[in-house]
C-alpha positions in Angstrom: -24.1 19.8 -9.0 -24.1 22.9 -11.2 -25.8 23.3 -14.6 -24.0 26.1 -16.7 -24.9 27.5 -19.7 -23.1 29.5 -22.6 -26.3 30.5 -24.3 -28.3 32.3 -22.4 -31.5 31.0 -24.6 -30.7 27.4 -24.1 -30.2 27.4 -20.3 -34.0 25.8 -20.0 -33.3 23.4 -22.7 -29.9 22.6 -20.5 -32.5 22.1 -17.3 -34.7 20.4 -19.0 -32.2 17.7 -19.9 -30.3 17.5 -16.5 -33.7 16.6 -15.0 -34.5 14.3 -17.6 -31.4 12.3 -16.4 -32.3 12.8 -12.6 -35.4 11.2 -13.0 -33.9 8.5 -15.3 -31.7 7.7 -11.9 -34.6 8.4 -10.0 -32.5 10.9 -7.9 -34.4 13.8 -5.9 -32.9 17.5 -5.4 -33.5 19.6 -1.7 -35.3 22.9 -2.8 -34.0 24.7 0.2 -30.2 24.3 -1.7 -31.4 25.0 -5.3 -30.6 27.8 -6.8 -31.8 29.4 -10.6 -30.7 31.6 -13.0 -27.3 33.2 -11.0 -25.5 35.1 -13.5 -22.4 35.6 -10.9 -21.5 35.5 -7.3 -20.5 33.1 -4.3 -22.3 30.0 -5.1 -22.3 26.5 -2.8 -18.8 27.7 -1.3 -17.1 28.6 -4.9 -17.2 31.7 -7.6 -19.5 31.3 -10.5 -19.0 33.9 -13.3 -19.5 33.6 -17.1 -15.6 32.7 -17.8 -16.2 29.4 -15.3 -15.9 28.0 -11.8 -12.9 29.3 -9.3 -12.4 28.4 -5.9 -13.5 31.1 -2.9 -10.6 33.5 -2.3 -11.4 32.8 1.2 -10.5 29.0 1.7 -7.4 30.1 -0.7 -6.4 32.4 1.7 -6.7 30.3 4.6 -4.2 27.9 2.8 -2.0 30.6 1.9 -1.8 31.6 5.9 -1.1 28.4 7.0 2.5 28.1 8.9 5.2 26.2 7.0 4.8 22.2 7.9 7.2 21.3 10.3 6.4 17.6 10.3 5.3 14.6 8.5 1.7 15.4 9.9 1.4 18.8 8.8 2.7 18.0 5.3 -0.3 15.4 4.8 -2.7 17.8 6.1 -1.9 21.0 3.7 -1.6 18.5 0.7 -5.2 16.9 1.7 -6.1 20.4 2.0 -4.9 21.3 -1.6 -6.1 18.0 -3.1 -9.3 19.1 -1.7 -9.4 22.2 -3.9 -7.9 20.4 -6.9 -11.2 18.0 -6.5 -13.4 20.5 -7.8 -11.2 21.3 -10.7 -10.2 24.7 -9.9 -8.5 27.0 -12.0 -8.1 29.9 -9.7 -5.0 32.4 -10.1 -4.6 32.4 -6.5 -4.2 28.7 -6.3 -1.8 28.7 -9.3 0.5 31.3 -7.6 0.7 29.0 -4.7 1.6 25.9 -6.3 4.2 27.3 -8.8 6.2 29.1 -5.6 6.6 25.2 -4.9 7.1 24.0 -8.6 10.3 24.0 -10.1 10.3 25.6 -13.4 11.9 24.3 -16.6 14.8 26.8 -15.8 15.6 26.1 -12.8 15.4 21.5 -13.2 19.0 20.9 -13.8 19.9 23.1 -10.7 17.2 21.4 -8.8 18.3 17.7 -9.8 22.0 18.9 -8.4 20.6 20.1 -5.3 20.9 17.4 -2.4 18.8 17.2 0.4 20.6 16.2 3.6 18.8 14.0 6.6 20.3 13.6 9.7 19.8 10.3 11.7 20.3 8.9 14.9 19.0 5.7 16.9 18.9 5.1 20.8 17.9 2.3 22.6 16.6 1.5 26.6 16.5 -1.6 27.8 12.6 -2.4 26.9 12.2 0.3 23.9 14.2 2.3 21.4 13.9 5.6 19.7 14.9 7.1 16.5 15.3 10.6 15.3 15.4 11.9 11.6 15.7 15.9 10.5 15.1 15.9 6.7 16.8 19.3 5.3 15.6 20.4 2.0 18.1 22.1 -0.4 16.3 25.7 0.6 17.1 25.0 4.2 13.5 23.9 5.3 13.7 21.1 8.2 11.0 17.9 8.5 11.5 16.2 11.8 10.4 12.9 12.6 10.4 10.9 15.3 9.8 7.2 15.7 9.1 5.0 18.7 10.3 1.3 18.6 8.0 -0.7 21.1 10.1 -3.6 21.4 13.5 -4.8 22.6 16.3 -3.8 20.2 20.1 -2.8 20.1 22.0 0.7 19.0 23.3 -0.1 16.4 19.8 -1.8 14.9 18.1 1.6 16.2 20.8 3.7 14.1 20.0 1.3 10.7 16.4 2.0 11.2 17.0 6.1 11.6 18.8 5.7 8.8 16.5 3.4 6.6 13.8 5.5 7.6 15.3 9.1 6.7 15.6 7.5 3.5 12.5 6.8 3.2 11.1 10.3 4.4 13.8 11.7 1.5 12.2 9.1 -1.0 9.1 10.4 -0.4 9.2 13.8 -1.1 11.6 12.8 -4.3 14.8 13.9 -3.4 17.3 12.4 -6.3 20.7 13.2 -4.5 20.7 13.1 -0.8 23.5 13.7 2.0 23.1 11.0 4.9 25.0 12.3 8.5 25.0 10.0 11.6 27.6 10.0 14.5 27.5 6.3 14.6 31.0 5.0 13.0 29.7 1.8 13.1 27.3 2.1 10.8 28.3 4.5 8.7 31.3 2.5 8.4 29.3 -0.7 7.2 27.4 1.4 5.0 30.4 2.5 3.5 32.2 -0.6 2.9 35.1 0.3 5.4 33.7 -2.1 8.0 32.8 -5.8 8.5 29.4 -7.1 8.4 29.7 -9.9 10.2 26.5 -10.5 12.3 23.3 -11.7 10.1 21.1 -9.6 11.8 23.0 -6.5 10.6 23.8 -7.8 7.2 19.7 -7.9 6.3 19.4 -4.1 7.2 22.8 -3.4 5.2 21.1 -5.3 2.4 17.9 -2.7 2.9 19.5 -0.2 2.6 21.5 -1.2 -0.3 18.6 -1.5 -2.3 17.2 2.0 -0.9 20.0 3.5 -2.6 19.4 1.8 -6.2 16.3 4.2 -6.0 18.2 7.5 -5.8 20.6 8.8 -8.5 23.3 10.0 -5.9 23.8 9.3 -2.2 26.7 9.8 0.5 27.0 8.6 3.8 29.5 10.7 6.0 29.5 10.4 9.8 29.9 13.5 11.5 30.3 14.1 15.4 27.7 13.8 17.9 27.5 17.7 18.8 26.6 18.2 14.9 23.6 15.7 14.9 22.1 17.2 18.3 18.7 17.8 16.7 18.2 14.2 15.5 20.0 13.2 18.8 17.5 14.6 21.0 14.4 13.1 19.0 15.8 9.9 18.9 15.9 10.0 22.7 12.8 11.2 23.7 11.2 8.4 21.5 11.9 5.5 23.6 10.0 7.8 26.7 6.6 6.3 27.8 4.5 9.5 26.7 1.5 9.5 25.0 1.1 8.2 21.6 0.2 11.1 20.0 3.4 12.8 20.6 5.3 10.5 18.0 4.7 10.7 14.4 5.1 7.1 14.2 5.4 3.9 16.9 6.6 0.4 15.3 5.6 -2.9 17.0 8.3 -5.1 15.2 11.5 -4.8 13.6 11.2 -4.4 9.9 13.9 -7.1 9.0 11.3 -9.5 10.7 8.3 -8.9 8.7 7.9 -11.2 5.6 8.8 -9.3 2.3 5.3 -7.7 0.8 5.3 -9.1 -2.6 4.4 -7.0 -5.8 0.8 -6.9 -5.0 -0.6 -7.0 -8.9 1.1 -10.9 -8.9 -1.3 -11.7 -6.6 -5.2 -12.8 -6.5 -6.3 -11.0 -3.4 -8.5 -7.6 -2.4 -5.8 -5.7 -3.7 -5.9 -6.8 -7.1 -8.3 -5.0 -8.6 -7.7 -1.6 -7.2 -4.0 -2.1 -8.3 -5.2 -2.8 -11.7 -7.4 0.2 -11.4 -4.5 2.5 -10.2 -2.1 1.1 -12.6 -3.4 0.3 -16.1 -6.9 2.1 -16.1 -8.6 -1.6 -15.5 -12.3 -1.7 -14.4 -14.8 -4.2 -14.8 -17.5 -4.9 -17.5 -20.4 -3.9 -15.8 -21.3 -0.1 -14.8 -22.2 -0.4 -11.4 -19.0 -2.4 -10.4 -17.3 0.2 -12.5 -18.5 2.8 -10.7 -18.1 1.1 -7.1 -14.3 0.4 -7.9 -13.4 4.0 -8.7 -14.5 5.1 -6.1 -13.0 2.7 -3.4 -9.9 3.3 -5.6 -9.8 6.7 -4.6 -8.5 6.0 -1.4 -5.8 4.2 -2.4 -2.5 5.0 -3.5 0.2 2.9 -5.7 4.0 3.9 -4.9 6.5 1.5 -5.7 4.4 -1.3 -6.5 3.2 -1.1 -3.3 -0.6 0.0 -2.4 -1.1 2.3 0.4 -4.5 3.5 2.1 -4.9 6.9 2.2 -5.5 9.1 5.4 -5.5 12.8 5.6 -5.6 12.1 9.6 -1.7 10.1 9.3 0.6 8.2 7.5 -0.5 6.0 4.5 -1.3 2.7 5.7 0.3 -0.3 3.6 -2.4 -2.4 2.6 -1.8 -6.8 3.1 -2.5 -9.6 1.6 -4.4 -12.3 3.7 -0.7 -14.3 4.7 0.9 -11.1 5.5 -2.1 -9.8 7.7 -2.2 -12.8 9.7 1.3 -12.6 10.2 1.3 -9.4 12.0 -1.5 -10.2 14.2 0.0 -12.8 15.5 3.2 -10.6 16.1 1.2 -7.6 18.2 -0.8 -9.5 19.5 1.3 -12.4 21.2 4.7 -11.5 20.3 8.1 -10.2 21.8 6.6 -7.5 23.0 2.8 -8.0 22.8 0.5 -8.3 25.9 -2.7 -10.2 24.5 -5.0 -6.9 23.8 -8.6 -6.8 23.1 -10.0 -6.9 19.5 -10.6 -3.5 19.4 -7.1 -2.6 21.0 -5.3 -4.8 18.6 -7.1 -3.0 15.9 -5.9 0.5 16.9 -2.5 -0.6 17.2 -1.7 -2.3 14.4 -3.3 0.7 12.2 -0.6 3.2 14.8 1.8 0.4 13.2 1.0 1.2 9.6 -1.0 -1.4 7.9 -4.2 -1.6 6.6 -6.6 -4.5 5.2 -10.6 -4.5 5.3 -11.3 -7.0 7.2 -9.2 -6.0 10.3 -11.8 -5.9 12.8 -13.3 -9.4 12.0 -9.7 -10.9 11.8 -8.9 -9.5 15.0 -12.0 -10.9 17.0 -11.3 -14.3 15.1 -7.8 -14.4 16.1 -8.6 -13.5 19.8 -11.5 -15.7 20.3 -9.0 -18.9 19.2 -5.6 -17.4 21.7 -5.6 -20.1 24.7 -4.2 -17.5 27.1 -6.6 -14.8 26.4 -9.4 -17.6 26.8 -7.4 -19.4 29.7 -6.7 -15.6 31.7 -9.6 -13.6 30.6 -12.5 -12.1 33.3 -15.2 -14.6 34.0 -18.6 -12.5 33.2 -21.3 -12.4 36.4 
């Protein structure tokens, strides 16, 4: 908290009223990190001078010398990093220098919107996993790559549709409006296309994905291009499916995506979500203050894109956030399905957050849910 003052004779009258309030709220200050009458200087971690509040050139700098982001990881961690600073309101120079290198200007929009980005996908698939491999390009040449392990049983040709649903995704999400799709899989490509017969159900629910994926993008091509020309997404699509350590992938998915019930527009529904979305969307918050108060700030860690809420986490992806049905549903799945091997509630927990979803009460639903399975009941270690 900092009390500022453009008069210098009515800074006590300024004190006199902030403490007023703090005792109003009943709310107590630590001497040892109270500070009086500072004209100027380095002040609780920011620079405090009569023209206002900038941020310390040192945690600029520190951004500023950060390596490009090579991943999806990296990119979340220099934009918690700047939404840090932004917090606090900042108005520095420095900071403004660093955004606008990454801000188009009104010059340069139309060239911008002509630009495309290009991704390059590819799928693989073992006999108990799969893999996928997607290198978005940006119109400047920067690369994202992402790779993506599929814990479950699938075919190629369902491991190239999810490369290629999920580099369009990635390009969604950085708002790419006209975007270049390669991938060395005919097949596919083909379908995608319109040169090829769908003729298997399976495949005609992730042709219908991606379908509507392109709805959201004012341009998009799909031209297959030969394997030794896709040899960067090649080789991330086949290291996914290897049995390394979770950490090294920037995603692992339990289930195939065409099997998980369609999330419905989240403000149609009475559920937790509700009021957040509300929040997020229209500015809604209840009558009284201190409910008010509690919703903006659990809203804060919440995200609306696409009518769909996310949880945010500086440490990974945004989580998608279910309803009750939904989260029941995938429990279920990790926990006793295709490929799921009856963990622990605390083990189901971590996995279906590595998975990508998010609701409150995961931890209690999880113990619920394993208390109730008969075979972790019927198979479980007798205590001594």
């Amino acid at each position: 908290m900092l009390v500022k003052t453009q008069d210098e004779d009515r800074h006590l009258d300024d004190l006199q009223e902030t403490f007023d309030t703090l005792r109003q709220y009943h709310m107590k200050l630590n001497p040892s990190k109270c500070a009086f009458g500072v004209s100027s200087g380095k002040f609780l971690g920011f620079m405090v001078s009569y023209r206002g509040i900038k941020a310390n050139p040192d945690k600029i700098q520190a951004i500023l010398s950060m390596k490009p982001p090579n991943n999806v990881k990296e990119v979340q961690s220099l934009t918690g990093r700047v939404a840090a600073l932004n917090r606090h309101a900042i108005k520095a120079q420095a900071l403004a220098d660093f955004i606008a290198e990454f801000t188009s200007n009104g010059d340069e929009v139309g060239e911008k919107e002509n630009t495309k980005w290009v991704v390059y996908v590819d799928g693989s698939s073992t006999q108990h996993t799969g893999g996928i491999g997607v290198v978005l390009q940006s119109p400047e040449g920067d690369k994202l790559k992402h790779k993506v392990h599929l814990q479950y049983q699938t075919t190629n040709n369902e491991a190239e549709y999810k490369a290629l649903l999920k580099g369009m995704e990635l390009a969604k999400s950085v708002e790419a409006k006209s975007l270049l799709v390669l991938g060395d899989s005919q097949l596919i490509i083909g379908q995608v296309n319109g040169m090829f017969e769908t003729k298997e159900e399976r495949m005609r629910k992730y042709l219908n994905r991606v379908m509507r994926l392109i709805k959201k993008f004012e341009k998009v091509s799909f031209v297959q291009i030969p394997r030794e020309e896709n040899m960067e997404a090649d080789v991330l699509a086949r290291e996914a499916p290897a049995r390394e350590a979770i950490d090294n992938f920037d995603e692992i998915q339990y289930m195939p995506s065409v099997d998980i019930p369609k999330i419905l527009q989240v403000e149609d529904r009475e559920n937790w979500m509700a009021p957040i979305v509300s929040y997020l969307k229209d500015g809604r918050l209840p009558e009284e203050k201190d409910e008010a108060r509690k919703l903006r700030v659990r809203a804060a860690r919440y995200i609306l894109m696409d009518k769909i809420l996310y949880k945010r986490d500086f440490s990974q992806p945004y989580l998608r956030c279910l309803a009750p049905d939904e989260a029941n549903y995938i429990i279920r799945e990790i926990h006793e399905g295709a490929c799921g091997n009856h963990l622990g509630a605390r083990s189901l927990v971590h996995k279906i957050i590595r998975a990508g979803y998010y609701w409150p009460n995961m931890q209690a639903d999880a113990k619920a849910y394993v208390k109730v399975c008969d075979q972790c009941q019927r198979f479980s270690n007798i205590p001594r």
